[in-house]
CHARMM internal coordinates of N, CA and C (Angstrom, degrees):
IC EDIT
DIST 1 N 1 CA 1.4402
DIST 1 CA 1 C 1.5196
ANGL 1 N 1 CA 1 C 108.92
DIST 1 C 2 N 1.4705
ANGL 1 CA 1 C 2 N 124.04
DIHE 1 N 1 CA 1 C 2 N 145.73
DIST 2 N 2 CA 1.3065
ANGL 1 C 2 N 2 CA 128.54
DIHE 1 CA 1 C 2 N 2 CA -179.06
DIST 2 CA 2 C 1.1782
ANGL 2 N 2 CA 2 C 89.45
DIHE 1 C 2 N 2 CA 2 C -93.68
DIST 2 C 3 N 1.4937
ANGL 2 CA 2 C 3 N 110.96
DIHE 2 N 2 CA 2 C 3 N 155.69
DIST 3 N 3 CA 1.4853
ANGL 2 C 3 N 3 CA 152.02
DIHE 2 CA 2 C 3 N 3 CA -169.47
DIST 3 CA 3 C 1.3808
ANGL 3 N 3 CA 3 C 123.89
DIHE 2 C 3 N 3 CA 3 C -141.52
DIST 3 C 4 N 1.5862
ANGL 3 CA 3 C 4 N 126.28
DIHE 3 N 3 CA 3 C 4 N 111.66
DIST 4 N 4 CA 1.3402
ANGL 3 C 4 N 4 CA 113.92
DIHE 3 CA 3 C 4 N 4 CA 166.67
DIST 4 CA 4 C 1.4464
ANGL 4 N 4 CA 4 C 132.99
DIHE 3 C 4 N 4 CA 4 C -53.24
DIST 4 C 5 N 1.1580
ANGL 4 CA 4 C 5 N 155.83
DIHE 4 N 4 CA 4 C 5 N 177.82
DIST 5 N 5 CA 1.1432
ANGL 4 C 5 N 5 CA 143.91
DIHE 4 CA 4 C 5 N 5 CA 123.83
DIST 5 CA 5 C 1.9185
ANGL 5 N 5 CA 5 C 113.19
DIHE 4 C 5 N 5 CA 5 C -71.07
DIST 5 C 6 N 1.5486
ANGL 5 CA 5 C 6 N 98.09
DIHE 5 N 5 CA 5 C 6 N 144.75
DIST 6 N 6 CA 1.5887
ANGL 5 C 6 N 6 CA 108.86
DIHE 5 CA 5 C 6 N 6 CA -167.18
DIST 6 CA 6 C 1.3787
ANGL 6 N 6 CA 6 C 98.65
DIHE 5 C 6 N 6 CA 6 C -53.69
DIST 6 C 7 N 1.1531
ANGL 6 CA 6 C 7 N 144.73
DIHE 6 N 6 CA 6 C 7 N -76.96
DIST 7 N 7 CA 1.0788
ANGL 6 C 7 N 7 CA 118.78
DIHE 6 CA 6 C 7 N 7 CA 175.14
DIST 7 CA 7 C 1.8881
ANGL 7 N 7 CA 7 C 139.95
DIHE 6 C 7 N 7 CA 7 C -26.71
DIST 7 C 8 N 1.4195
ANGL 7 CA 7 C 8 N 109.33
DIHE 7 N 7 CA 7 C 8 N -54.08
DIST 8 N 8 CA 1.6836
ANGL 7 C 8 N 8 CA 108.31
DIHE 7 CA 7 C 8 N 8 CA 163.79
DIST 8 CA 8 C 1.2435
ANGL 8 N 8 CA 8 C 87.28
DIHE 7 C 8 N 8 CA 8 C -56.80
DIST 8 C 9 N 1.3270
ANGL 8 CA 8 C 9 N 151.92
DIHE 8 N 8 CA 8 C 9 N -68.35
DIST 9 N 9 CA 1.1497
ANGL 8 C 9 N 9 CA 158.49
DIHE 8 CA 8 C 9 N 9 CA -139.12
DIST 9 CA 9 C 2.2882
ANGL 9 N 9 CA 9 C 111.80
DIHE 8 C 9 N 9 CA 9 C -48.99
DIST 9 C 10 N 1.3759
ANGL 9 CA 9 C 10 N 93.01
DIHE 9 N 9 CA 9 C 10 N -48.80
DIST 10 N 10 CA 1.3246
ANGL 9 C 10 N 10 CA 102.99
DIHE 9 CA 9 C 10 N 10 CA -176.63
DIST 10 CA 10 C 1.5868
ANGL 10 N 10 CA 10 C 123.13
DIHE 9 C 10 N 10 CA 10 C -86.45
DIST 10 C 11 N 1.6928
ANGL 10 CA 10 C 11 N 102.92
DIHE 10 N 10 CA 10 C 11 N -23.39
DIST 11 N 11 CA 1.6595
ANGL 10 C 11 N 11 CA 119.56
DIHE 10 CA 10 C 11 N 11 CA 161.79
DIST 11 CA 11 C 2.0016
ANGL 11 N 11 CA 11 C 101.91
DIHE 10 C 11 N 11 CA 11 C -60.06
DIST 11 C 12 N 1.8517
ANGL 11 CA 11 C 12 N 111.06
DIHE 11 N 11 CA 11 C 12 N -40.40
DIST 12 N 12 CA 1.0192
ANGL 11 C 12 N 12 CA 105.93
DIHE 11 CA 11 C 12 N 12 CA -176.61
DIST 12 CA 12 C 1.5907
ANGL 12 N 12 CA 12 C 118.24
DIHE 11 C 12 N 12 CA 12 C -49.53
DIST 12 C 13 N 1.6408
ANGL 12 CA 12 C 13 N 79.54
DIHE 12 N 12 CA 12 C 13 N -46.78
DIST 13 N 13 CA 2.2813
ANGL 12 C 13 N 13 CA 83.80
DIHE 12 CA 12 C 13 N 13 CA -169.18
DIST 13 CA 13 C 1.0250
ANGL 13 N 13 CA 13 C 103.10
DIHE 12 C 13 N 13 CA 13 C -37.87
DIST 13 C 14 N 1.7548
ANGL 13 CA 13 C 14 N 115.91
DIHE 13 N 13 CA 13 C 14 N -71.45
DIST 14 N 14 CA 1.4239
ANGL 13 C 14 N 14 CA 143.93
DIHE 13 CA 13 C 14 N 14 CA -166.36
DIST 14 CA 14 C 1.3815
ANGL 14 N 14 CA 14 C 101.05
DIHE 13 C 14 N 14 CA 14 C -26.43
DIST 14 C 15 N 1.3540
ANGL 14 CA 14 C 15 N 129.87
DIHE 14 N 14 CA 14 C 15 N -46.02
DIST 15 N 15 CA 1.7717
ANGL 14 C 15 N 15 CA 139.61
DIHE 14 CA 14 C 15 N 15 CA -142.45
DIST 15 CA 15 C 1.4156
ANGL 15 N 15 CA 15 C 84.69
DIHE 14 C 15 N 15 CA 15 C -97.20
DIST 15 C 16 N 1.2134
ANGL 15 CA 15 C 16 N 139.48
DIHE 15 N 15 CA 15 C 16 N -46.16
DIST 16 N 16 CA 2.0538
ANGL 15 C 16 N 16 CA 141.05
DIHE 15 CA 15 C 16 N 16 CA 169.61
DIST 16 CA 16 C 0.9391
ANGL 16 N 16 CA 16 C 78.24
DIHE 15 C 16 N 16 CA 16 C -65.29
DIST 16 C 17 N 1.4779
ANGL 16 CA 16 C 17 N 122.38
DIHE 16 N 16 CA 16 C 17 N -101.85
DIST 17 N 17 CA 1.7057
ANGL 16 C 17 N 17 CA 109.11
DIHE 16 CA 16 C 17 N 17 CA -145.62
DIST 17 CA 17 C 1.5282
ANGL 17 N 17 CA 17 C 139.25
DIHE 16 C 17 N 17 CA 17 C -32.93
DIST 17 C 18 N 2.1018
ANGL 17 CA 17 C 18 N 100.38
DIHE 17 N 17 CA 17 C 18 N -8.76
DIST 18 N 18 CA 1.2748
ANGL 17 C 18 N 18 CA 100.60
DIHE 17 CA 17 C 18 N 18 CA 173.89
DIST 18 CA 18 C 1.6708
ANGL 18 N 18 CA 18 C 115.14
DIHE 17 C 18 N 18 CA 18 C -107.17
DIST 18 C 19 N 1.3563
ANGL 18 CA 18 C 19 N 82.67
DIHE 18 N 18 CA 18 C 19 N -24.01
DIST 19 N 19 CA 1.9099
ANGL 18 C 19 N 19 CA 107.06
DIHE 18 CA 18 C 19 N 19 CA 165.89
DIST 19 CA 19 C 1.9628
ANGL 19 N 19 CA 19 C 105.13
DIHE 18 C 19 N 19 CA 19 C -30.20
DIST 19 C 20 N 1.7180
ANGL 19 CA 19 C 20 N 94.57
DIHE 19 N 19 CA 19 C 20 N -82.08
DIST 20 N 20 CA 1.0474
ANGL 19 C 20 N 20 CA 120.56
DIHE 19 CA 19 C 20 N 20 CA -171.01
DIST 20 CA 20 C 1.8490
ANGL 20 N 20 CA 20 C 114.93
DIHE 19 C 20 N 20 CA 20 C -39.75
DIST 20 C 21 N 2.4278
ANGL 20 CA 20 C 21 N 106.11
DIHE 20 N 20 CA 20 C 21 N -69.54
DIST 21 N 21 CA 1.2354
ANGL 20 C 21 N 21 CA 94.88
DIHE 20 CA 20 C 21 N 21 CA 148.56
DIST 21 CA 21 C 1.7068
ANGL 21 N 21 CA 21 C 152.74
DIHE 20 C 21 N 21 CA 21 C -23.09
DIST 21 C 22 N 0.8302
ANGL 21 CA 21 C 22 N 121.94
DIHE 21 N 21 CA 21 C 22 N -14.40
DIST 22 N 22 CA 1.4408
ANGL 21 C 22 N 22 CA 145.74
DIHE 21 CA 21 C 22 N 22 CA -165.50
DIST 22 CA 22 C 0.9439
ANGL 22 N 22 CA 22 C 136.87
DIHE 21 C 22 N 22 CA 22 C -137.38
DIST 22 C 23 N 1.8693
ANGL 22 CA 22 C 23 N 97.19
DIHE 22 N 22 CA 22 C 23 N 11.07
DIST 23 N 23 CA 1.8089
ANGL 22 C 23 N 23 CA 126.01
DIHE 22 CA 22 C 23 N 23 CA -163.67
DIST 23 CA 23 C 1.4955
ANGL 23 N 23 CA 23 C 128.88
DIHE 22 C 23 N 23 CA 23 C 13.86
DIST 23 C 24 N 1.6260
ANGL 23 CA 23 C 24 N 87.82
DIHE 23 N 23 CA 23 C 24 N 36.66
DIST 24 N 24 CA 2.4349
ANGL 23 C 24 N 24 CA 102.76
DIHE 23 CA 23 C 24 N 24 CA -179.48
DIST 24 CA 24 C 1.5200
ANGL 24 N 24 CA 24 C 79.62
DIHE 23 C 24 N 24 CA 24 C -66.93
DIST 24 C 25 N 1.3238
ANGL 24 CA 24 C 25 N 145.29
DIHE 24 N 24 CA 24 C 25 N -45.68
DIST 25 N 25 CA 1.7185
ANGL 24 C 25 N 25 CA 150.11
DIHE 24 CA 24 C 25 N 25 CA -135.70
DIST 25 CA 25 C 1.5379
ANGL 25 N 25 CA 25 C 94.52
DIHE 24 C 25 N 25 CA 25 C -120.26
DIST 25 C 26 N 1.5215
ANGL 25 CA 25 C 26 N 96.67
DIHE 25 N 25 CA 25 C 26 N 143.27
DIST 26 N 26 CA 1.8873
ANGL 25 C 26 N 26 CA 104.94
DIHE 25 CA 25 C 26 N 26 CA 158.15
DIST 26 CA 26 C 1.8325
ANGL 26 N 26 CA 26 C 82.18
DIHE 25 C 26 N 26 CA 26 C -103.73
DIST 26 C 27 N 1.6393
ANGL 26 CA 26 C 27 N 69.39
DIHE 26 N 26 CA 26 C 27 N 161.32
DIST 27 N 27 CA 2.3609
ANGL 26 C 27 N 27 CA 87.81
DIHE 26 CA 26 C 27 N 27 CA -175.14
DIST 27 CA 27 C 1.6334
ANGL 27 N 27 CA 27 C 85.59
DIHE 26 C 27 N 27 CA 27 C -68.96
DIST 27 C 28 N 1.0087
ANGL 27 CA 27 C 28 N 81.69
DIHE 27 N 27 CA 27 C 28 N 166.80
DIST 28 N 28 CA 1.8674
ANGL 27 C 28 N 28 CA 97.53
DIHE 27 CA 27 C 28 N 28 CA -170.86
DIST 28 CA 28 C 1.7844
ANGL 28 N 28 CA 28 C 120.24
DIHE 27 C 28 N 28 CA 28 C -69.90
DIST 28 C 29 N 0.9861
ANGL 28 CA 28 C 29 N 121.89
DIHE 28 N 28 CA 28 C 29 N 131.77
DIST 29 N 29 CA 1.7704
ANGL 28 C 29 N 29 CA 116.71
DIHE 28 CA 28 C 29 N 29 CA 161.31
DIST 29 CA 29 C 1.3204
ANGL 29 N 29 CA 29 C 98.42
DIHE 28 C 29 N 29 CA 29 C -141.10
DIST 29 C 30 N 1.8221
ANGL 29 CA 29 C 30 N 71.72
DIHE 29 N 29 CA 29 C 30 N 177.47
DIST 30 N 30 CA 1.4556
ANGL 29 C 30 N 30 CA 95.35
DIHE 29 CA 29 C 30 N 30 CA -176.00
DIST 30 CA 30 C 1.2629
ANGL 30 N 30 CA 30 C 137.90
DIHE 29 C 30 N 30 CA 30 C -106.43
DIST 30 C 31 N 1.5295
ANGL 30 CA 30 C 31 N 141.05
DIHE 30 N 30 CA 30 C 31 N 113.93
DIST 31 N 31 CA 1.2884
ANGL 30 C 31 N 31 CA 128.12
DIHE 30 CA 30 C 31 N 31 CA -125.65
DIST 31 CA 31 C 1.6175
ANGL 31 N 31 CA 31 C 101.24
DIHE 30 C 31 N 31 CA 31 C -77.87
DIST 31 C 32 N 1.3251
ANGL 31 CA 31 C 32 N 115.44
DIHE 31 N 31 CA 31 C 32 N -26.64
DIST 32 N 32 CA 1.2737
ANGL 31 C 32 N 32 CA 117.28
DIHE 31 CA 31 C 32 N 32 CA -162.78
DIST 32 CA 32 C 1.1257
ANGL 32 N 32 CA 32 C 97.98
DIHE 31 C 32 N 32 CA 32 C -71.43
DIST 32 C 33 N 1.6239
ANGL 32 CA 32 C 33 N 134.58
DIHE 32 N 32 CA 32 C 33 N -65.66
DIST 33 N 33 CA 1.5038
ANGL 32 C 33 N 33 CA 134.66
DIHE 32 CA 32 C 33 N 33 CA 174.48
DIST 33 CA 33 C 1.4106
ANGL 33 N 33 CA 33 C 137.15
DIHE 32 C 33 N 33 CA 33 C -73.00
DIST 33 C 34 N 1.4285
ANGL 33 CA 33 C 34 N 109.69
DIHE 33 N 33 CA 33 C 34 N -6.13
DIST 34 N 34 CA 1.5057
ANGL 33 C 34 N 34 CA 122.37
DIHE 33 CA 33 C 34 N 34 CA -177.80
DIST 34 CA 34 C 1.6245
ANGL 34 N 34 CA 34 C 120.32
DIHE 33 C 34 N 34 CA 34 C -117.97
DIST 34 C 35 N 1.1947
ANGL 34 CA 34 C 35 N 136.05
DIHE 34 N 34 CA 34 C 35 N 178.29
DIST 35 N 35 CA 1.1775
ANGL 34 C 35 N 35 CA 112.66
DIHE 34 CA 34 C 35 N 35 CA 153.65
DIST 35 CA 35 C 1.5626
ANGL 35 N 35 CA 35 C 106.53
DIHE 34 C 35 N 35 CA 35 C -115.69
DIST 35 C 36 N 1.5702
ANGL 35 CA 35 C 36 N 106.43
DIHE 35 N 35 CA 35 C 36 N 164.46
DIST 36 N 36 CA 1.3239
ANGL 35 C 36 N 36 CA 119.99
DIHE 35 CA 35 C 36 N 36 CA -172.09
DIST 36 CA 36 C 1.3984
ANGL 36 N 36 CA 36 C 124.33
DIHE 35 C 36 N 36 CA 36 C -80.89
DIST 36 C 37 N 1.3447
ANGL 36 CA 36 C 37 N 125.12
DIHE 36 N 36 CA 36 C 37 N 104.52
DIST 37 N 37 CA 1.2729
ANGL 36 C 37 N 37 CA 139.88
DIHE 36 CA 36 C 37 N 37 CA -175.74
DIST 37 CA 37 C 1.6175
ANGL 37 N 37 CA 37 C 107.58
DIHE 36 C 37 N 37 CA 37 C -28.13
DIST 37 C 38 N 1.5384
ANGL 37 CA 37 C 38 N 101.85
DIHE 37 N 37 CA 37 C 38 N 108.05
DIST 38 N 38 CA 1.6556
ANGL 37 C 38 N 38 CA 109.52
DIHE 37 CA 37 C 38 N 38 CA 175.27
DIST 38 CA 38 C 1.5346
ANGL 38 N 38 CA 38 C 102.93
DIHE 37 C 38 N 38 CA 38 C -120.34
DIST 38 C 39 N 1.1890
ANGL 38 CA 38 C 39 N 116.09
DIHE 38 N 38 CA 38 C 39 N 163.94
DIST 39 N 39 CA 1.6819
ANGL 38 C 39 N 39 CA 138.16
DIHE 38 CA 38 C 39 N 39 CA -176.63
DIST 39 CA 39 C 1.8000
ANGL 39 N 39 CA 39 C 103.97
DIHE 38 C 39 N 39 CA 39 C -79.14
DIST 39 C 40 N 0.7966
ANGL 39 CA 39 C 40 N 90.16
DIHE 39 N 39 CA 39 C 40 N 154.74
DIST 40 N 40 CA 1.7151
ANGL 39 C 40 N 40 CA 103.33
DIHE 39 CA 39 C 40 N 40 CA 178.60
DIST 40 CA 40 C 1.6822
ANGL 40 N 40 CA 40 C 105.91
DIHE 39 C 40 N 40 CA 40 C -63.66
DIST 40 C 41 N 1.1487
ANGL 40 CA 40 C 41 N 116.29
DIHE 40 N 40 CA 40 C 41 N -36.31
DIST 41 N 41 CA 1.5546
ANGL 40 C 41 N 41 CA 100.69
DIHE 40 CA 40 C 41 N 41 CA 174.38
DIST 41 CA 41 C 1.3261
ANGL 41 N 41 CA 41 C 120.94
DIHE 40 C 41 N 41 CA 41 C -81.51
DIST 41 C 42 N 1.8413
ANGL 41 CA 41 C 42 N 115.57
DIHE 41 N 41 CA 41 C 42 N -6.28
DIST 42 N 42 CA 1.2456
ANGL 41 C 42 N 42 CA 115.81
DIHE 41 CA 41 C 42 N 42 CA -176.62
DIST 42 CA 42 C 1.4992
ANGL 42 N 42 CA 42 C 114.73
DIHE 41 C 42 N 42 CA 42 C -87.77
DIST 42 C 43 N 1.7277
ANGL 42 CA 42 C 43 N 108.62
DIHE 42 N 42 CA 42 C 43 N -32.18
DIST 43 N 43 CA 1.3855
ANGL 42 C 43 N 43 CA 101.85
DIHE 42 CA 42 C 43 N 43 CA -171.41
DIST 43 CA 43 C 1.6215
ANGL 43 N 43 CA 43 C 105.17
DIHE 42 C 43 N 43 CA 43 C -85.81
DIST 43 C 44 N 1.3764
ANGL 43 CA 43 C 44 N 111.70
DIHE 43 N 43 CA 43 C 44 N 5.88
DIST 44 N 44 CA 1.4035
ANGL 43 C 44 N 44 CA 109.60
DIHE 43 CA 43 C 44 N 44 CA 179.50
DIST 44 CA 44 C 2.0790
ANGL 44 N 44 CA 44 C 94.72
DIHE 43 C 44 N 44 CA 44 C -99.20
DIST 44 C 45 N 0.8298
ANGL 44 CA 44 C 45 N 137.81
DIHE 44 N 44 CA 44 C 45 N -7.67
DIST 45 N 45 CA 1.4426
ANGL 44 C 45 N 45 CA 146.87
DIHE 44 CA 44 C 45 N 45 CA 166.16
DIST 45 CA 45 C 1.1557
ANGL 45 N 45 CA 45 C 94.42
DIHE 44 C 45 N 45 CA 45 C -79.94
DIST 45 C 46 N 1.4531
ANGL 45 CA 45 C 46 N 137.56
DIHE 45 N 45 CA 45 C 46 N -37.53
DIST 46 N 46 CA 2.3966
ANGL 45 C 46 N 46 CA 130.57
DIHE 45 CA 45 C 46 N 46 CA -169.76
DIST 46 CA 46 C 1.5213
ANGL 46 N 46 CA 46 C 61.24
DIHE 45 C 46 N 46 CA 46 C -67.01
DIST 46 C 47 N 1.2914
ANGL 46 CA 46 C 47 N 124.38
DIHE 46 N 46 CA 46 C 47 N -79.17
DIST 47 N 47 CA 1.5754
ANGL 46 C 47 N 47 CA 132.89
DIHE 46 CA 46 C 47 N 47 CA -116.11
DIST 47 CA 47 C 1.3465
ANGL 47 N 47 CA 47 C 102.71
DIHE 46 C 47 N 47 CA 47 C -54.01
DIST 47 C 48 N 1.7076
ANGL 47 CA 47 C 48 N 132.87
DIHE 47 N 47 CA 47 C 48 N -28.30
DIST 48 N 48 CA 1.0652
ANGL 47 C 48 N 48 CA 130.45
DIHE 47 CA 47 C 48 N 48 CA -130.72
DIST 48 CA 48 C 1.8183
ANGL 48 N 48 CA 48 C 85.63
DIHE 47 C 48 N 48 CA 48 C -132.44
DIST 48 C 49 N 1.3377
ANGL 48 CA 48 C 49 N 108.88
DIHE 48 N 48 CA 48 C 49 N 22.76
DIST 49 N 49 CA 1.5071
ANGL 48 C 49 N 49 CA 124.52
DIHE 48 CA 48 C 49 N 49 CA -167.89
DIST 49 CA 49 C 1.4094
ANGL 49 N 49 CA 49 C 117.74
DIHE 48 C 49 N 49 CA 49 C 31.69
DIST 49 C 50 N 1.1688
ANGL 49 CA 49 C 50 N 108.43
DIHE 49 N 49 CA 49 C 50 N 43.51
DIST 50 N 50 CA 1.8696
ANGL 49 C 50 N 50 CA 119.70
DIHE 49 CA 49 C 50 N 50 CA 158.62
DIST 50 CA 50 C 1.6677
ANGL 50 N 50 CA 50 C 100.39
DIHE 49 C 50 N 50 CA 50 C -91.00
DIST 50 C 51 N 1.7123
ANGL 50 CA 50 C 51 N 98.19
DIHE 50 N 50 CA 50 C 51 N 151.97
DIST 51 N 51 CA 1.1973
ANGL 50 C 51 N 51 CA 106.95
DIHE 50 CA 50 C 51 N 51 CA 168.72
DIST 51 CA 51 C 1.3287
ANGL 51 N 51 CA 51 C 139.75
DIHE 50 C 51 N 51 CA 51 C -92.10
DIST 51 C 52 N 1.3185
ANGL 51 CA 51 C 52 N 141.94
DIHE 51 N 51 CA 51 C 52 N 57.00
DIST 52 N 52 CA 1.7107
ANGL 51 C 52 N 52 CA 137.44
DIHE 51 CA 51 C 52 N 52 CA -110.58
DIST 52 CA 52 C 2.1065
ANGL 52 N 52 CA 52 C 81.41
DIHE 51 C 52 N 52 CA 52 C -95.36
DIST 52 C 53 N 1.4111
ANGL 52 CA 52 C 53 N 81.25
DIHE 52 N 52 CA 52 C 53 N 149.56
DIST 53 N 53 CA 1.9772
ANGL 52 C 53 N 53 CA 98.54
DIHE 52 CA 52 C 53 N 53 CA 166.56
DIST 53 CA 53 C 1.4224
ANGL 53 N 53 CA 53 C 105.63
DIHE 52 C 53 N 53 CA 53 C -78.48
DIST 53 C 54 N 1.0835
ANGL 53 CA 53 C 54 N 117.97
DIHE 53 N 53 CA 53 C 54 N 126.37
DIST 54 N 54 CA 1.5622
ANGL 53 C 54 N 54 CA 121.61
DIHE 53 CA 53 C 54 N 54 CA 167.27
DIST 54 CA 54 C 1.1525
ANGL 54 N 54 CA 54 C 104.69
DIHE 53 C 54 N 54 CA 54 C -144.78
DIST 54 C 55 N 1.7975
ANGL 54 CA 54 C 55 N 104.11
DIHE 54 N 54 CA 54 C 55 N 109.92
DIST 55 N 55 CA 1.2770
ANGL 54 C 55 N 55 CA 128.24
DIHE 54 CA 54 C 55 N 55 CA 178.06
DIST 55 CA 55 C 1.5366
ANGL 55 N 55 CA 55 C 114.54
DIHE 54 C 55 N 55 CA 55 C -60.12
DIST 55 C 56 N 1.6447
ANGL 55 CA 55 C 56 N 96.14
DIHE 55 N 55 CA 55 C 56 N 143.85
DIST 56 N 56 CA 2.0119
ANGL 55 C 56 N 56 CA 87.14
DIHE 55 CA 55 C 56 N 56 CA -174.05
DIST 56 CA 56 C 1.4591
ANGL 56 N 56 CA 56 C 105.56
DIHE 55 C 56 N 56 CA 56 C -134.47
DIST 56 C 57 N 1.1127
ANGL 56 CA 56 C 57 N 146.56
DIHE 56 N 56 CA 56 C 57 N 158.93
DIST 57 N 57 CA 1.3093
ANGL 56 C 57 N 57 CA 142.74
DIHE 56 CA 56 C 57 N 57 CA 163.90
DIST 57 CA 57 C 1.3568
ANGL 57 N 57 CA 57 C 121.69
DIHE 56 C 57 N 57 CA 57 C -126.28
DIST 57 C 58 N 1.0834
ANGL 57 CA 57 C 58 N 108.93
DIHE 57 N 57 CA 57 C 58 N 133.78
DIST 58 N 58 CA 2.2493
ANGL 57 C 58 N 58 CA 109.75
DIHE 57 CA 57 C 58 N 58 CA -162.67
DIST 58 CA 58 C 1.7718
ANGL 58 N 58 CA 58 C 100.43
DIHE 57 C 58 N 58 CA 58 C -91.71
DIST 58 C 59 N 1.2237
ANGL 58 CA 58 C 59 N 115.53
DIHE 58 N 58 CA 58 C 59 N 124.11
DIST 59 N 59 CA 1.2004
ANGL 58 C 59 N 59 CA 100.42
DIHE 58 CA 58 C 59 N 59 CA -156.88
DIST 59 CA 59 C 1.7379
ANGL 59 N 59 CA 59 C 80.64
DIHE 58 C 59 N 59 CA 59 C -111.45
DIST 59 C 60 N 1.5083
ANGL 59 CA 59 C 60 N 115.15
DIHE 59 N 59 CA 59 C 60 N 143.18
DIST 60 N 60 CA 1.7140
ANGL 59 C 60 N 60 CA 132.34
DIHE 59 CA 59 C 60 N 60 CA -178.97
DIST 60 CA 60 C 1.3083
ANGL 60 N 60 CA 60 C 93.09
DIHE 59 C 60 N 60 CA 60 C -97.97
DIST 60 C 61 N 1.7174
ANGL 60 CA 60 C 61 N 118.11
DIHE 60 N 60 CA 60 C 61 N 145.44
DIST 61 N 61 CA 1.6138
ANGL 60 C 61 N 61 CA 120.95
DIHE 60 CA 60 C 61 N 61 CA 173.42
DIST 61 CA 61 C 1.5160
ANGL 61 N 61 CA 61 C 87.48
DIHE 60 C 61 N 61 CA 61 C -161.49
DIST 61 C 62 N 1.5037
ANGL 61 CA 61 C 62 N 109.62
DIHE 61 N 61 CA 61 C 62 N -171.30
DIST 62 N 62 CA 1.2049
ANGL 61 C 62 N 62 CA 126.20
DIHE 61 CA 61 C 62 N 62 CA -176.73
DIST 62 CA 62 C 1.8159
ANGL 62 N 62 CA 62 C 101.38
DIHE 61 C 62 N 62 CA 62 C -46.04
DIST 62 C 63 N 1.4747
ANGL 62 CA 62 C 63 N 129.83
DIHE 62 N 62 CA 62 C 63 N 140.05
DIST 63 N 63 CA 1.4194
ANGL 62 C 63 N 63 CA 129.30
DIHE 62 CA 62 C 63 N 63 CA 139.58
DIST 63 CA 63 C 1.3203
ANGL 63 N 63 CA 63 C 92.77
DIHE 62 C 63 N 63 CA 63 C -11.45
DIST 63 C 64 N 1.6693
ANGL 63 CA 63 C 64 N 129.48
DIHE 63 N 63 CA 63 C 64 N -94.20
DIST 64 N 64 CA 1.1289
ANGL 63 C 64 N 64 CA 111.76
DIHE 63 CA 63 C 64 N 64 CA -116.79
DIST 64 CA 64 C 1.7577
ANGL 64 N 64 CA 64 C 115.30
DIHE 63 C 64 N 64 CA 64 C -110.11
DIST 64 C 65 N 1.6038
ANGL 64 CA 64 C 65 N 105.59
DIHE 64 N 64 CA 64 C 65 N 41.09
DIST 65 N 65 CA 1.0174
ANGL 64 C 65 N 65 CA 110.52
DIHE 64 CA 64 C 65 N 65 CA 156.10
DIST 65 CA 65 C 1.5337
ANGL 65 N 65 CA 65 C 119.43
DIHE 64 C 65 N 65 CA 65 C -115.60
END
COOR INIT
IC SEED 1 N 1 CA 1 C
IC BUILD
């Protein structure tokens, strides 16, 4: 698994924490146990058995979060 160093590491928070503020970011999950934050026209596209693109990005942090 890749790992920041604490320093890149704390510029990282900063870059979510402003992500999120400013709703550029959905708060984080997890793909395996959650599902992935889609828009109201997308989950009405699952519903309607279309396949919509929903871009994702794997975000690396400490192991042990």
């Amino acid at each position: 698994m890749t790992t920041l160093p604490d320093n890149d590491y704390e510029e990282f928070e900063a870059w979510v924490e402003q992500g999120l503020n400013r709703k550029w970011i959905s708060d984080l999950v997890c793909q395996t146990h959650e599902s992935i934050p889609c828009t109201p026209e997308e989950d009405a596209q699952w519903d309607e058995g279309h396949d919509p693109c929903v871009p994702v990005v794997r975000v690396w942090g400490p192991r042990e979060q």
